[in-house]
C-alpha positions as a printed NumPy array, in Angstrom:
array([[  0.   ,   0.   ,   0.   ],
       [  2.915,   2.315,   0.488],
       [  3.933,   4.965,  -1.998],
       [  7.664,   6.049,  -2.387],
       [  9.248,   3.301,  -0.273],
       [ 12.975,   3.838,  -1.8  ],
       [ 12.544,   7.078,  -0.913],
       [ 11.43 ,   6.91 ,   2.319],
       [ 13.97 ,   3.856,   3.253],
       [ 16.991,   6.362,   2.284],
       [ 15.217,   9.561,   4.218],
       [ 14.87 ,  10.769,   8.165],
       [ 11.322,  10.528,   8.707],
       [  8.933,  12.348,  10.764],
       [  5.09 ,  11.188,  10.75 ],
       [  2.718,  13.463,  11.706],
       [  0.531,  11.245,  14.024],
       [ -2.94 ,  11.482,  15.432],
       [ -3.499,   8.105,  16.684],
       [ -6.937,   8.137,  14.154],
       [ -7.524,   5.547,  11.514],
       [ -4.969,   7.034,   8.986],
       [ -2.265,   8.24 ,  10.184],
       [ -1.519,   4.764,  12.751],
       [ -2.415,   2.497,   9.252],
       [  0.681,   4.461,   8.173],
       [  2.139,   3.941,  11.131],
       [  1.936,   0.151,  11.048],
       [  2.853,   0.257,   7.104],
       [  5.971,   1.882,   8.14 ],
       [  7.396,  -0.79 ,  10.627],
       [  5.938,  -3.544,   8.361],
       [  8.544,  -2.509,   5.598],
       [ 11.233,  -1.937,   8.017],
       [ 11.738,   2.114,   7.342],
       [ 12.521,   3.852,  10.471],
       [ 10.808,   7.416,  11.668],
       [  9.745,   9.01 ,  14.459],
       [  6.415,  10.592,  15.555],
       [  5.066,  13.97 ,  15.923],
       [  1.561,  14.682,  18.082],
       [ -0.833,  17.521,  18.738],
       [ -2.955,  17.958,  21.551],
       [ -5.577,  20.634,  20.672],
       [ -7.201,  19.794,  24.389],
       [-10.939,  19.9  ,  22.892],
       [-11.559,  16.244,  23.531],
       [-11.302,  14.145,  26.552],
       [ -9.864,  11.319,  24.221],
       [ -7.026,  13.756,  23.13 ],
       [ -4.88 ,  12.216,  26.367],
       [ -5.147,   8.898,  25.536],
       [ -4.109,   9.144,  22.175],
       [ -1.002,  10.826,  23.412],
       [ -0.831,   8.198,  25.622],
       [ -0.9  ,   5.628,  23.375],
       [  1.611,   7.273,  20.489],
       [  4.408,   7.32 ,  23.836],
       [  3.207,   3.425,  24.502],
       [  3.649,   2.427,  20.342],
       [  7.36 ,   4.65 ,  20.943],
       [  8.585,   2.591,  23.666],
       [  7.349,  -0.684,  21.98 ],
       [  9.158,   0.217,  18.446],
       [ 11.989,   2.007,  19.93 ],
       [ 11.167,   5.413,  17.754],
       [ 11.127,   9.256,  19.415],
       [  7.779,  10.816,  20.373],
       [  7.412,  14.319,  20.221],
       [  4.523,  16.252,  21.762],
       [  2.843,  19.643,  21.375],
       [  0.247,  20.885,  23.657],
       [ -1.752,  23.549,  22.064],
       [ -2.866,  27.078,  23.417],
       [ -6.568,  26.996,  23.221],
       [ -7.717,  27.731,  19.694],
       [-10.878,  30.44 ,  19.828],
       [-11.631,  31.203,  16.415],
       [-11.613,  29.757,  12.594],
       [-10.36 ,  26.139,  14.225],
       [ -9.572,  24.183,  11.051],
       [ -6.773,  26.97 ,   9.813],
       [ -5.286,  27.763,  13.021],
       [ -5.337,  24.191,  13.961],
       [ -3.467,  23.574,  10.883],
       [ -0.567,  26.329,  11.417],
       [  0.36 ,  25.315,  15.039],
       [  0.774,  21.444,  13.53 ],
       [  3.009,  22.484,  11.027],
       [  4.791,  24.985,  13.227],
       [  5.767,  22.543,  15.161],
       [  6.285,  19.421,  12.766],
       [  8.601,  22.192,  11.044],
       [ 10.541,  23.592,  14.374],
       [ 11.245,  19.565,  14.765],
       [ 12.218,  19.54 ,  10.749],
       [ 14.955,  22.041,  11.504],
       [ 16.21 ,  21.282,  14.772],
       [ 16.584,  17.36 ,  14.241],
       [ 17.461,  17.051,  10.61 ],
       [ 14.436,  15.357,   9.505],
       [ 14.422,  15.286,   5.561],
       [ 10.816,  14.13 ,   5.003],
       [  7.056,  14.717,   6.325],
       [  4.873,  12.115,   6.199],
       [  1.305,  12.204,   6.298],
       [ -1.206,   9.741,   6.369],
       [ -3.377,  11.986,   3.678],
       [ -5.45 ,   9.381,   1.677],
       [ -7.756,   9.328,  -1.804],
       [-10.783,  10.442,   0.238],
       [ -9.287,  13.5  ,   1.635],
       [ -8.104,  14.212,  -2.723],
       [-11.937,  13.808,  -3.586],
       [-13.32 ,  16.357,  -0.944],
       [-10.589,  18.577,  -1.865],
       [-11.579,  18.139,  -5.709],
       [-15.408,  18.829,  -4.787],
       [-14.73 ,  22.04 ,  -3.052],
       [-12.217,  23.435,  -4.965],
       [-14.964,  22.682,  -7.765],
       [-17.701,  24.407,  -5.977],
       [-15.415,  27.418,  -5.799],
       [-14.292,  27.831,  -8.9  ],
       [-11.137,  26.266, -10.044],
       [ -8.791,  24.803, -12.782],
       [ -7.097,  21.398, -13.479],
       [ -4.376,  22.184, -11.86 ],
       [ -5.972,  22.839,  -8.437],
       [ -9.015,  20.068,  -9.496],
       [ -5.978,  17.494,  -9.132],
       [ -4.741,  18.937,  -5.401],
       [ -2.254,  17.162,  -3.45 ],
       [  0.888,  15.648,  -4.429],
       [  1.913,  12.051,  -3.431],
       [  5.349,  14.21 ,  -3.17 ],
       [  6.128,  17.778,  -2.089],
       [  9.119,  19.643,  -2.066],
       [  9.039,  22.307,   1.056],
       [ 12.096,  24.771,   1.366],
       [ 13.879,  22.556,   3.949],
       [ 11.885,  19.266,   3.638],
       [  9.961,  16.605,   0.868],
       [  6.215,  16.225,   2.268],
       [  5.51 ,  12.959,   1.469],
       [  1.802,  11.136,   1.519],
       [  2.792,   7.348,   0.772],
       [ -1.075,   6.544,   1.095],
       [ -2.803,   9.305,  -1.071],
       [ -3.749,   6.904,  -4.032],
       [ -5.617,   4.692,  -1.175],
       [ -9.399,   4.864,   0.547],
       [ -9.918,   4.569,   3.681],
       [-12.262,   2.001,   4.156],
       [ -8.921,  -0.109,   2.83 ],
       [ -7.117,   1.353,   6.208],
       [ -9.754,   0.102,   8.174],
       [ -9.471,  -3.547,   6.877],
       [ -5.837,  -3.759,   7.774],
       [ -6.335,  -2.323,  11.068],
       [ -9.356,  -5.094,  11.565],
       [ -6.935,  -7.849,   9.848],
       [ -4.341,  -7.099,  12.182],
       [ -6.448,  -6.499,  14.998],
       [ -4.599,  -2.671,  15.538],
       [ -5.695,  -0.028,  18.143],
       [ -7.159,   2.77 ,  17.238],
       [ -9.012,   6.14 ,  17.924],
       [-11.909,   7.694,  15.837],
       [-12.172,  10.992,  16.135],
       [-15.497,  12.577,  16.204],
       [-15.072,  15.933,  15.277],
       [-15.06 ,  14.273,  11.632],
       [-18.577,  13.985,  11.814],
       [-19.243,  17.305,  13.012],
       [-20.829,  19.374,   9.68 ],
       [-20.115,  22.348,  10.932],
       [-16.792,  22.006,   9.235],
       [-16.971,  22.746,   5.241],
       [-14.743,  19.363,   4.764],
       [-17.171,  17.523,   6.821],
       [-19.768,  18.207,   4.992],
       [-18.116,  17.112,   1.706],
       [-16.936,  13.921,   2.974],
       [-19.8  ,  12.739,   4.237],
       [-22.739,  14.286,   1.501],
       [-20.318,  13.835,  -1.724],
       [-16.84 ,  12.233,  -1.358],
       [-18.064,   8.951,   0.704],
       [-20.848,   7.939,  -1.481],
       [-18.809,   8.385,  -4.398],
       [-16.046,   6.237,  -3.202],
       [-18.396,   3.656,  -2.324],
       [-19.519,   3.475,  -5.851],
       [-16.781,   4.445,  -8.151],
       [-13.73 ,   3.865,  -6.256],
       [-11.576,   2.085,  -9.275],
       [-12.406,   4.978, -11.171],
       [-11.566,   7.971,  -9.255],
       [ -7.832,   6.177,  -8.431],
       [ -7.584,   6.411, -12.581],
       [ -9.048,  10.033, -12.81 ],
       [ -6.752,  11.449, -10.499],
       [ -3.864,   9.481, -11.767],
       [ -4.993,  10.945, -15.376],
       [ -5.086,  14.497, -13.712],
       [ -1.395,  14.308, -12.436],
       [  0.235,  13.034, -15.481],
       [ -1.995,  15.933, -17.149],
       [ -0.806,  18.789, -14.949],
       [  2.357,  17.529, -15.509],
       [  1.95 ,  18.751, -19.224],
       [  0.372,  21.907, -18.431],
       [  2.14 ,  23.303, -16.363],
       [  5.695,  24.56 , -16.954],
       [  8.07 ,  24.511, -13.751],
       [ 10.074,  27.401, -12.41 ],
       [ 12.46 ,  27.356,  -9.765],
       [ 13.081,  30.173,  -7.843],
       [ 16.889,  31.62 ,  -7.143],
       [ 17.757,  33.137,  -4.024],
       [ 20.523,  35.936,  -2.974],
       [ 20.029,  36.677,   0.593],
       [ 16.218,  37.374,   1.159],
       [ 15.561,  38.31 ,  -2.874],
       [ 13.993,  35.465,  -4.964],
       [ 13.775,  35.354,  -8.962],
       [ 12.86 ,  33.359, -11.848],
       [ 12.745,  33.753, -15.224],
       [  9.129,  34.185, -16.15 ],
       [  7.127,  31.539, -18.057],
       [  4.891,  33.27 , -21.182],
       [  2.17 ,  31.033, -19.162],
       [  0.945,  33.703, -16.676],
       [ -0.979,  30.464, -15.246],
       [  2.802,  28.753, -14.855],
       [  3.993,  31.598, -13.231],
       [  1.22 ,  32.364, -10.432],
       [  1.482,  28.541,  -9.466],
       [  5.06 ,  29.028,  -9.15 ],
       [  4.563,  32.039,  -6.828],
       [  1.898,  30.305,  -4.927],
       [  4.234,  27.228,  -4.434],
       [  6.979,  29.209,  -3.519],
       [  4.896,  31.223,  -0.804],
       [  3.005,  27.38 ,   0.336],
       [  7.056,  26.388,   0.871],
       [  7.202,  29.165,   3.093],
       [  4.305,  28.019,   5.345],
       [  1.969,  31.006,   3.886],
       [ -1.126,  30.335,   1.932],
       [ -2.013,  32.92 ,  -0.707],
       [ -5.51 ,  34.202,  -0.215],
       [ -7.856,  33.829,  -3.172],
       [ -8.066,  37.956,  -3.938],
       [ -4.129,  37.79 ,  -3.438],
       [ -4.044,  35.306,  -6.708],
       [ -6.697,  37.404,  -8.663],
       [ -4.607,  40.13 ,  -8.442],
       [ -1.126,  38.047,  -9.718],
       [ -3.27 ,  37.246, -12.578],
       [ -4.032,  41.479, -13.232],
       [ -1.122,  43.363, -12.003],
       [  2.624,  42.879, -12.278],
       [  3.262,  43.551,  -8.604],
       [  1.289,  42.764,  -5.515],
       [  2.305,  43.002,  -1.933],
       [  1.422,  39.677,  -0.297],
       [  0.248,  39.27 ,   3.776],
       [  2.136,  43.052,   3.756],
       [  5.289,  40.956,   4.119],
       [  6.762,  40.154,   0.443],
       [  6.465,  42.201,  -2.693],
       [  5.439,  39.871,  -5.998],
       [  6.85 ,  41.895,  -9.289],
       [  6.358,  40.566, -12.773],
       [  8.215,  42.303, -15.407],
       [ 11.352,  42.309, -17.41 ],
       [ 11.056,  38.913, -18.498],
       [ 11.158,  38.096, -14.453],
       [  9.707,  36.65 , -11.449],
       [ 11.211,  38.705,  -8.356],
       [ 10.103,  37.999,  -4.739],
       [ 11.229,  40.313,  -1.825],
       [ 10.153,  41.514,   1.605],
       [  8.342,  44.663,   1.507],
       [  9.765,  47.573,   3.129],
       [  7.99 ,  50.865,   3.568],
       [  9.378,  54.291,   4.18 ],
       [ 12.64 ,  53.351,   3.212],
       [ 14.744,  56.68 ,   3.131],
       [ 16.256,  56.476,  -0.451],
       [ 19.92 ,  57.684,  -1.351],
       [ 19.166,  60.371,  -3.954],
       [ 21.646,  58.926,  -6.357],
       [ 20.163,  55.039,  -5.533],
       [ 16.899,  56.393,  -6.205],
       [ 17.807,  57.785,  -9.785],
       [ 19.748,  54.358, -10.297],
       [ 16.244,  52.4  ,  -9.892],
       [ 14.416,  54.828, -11.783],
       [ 16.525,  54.101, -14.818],
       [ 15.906,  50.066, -14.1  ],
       [ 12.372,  50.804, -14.498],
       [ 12.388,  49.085, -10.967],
       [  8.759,  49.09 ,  -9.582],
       [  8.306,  51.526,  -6.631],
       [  7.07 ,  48.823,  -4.004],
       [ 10.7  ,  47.164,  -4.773],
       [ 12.838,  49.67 ,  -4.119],
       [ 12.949,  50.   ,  -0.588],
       [ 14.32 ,  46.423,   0.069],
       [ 16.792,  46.801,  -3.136],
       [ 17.871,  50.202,  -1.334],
       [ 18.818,  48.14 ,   1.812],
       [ 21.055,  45.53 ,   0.437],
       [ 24.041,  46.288,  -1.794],
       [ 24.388,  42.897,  -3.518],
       [ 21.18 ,  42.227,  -4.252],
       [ 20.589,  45.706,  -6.095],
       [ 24.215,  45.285,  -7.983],
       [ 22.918,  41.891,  -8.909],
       [ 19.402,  43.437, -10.04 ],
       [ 21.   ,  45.772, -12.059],
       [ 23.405,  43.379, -14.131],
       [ 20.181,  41.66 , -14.501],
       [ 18.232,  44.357, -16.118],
       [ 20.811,  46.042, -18.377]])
């Protein structure tokens, strides 16, 4: 059932865990092929289950001999899904950095694909975002890596069953008061349950599709400044900003991608400056007020240098002397 096992036998692993159906299959899967990891849990504190699950990823650690590393959350107040999602991956990637891991595994599955097809459909979307998640994922300092994602679930709870495997269920998946809930259950489920054989073929059509489609850039980096030749696909080039920003750990906000597609430069979360021009892709932070050198200031006037870019060119010397090779 597992998905890039060469890969995964030559990486350091870190699973994010929840103790739930998925992510211990994966678990199990994982010491059945004899590819060492170690474990990463959140405890949100919403259920009264949440401290037996911990307790149970430290009992499966000392039984396998693997680390166990646990988070316990602040209370989460408001728009739970998103925020829920940031402190896991703030904390999977503080463990990234400080331990050496290589990859992030995930026990995401073909059920979680077909809800995110169905919404992204509902909101309006191309192929490229119709086909979602990678089985692979390169981050800035990490490959995310979902060995299961061309699997359904019900297939994770046979082997669990088969191999008689503890396990939690988590019922905040039922609740509908979460959009993805509400897809699973109304939509994605029933479909599975039907046409299973040939949703696995769809999506595998859709990858080897966007493959085609979409041209790859990879961005350059001097210091904090990012660039890229530009694609004459304005589609490949806002997917290549929005992947470099997703590497990042930000998400680019729907409005933030309309306006990629309708003006060369766009300041993004008022952090980063996006310009598009000059046969380039440049990414930098965005700085404000920025006293400018008279004689600097004519300098990026003659580059034709967009306004919202000068201020961070102004503050570092090799990355403007490198702009301006670039542009002449």
């Amino acid at each position: 059932m597992l998905q890039n096992k060469e890969l995964l036998s030559h990486s350091k692993n870190l699973l994010a865990f929840s103790a739930g159906v998925d992510s211990t299959t994966l678990l199990f899967l994982l010491l059945e092929a004899k590819i060492s990891f170690d474990i990463a849990i959140v405890d949100y504190g919403l259920r009264e289950e949440s401290k037996e699950e911990v307790s149970y990823a430290k009992r499966l650690a000392k039984k396998y001999h693997f680390t166990c590393y646990i988070h316990e959350a602040e209370p989460i107040k408001k728009n739970f899904e998103a925020n829920a999602r940031a402190i896991r991956y703030e904390f999977f990637e503080t463990l990234i950095e400080e331990y050496n891991y290589t990859t992030l595994l995930t026990a995401h599955h073909l059920g979680d694909r077909l809800e995110w097809m169905l919404m992204q459909l509902c909101r309006g979307a191309g192929a490229v975002e119709l086909a979602g998640m990678h089985s692979l994922e390169k981050r800035e300092k990490y490959t995310l890596v979902r060995p299961l994602l061309a699997h359904d679930k019900e297939e994770f709870f046979s082997y669990l069953q088969k191999h008689n495997i503890h396990h939690f269920i988590d019922r905040s998946n039922s609740d509908e008061r979460y959009k993805r809930n509400e897809f699973r259950h109304n939509y994605a489920q029933p479909l599975l349950a039907k046409y299973r054989a040939g949703i696995q073929k769809s999506f595998k059509y859709l990858d080897e599709d966007r493959e085609s489609l979409i041209e790859k850039l990879h961005f350059s980096q001097l210091h904090n400044f990012f660039y890229t030749q530009a694609s004459p696909s304005q589609r490949s080039n806002i997917l290549a900003i929005d992947k470099h920003f997703k590497s990042k750990g930000l998400l680019i906000t729907a409005k933030e991608k309309e306006l990629l597609k309708n003006e060369i430069t766009v300041v993004i979360s008022r952090k980063y400056v996006v310009n598009q021009e000059h046969g380039y892709l440049f990414i930098a932070p965005f700085v404000q007020d920025q006293k400018i050198e008279k004689k600097i200031k004519e300098k990026l006037r003659l580059l034709r240098v967009t306004p919202k870019l000068r201020g961070y060119l102004a503050s570092n010397a090799e990355v403007l002397a490198f702009v301006s090779r670039l542009l002449q």
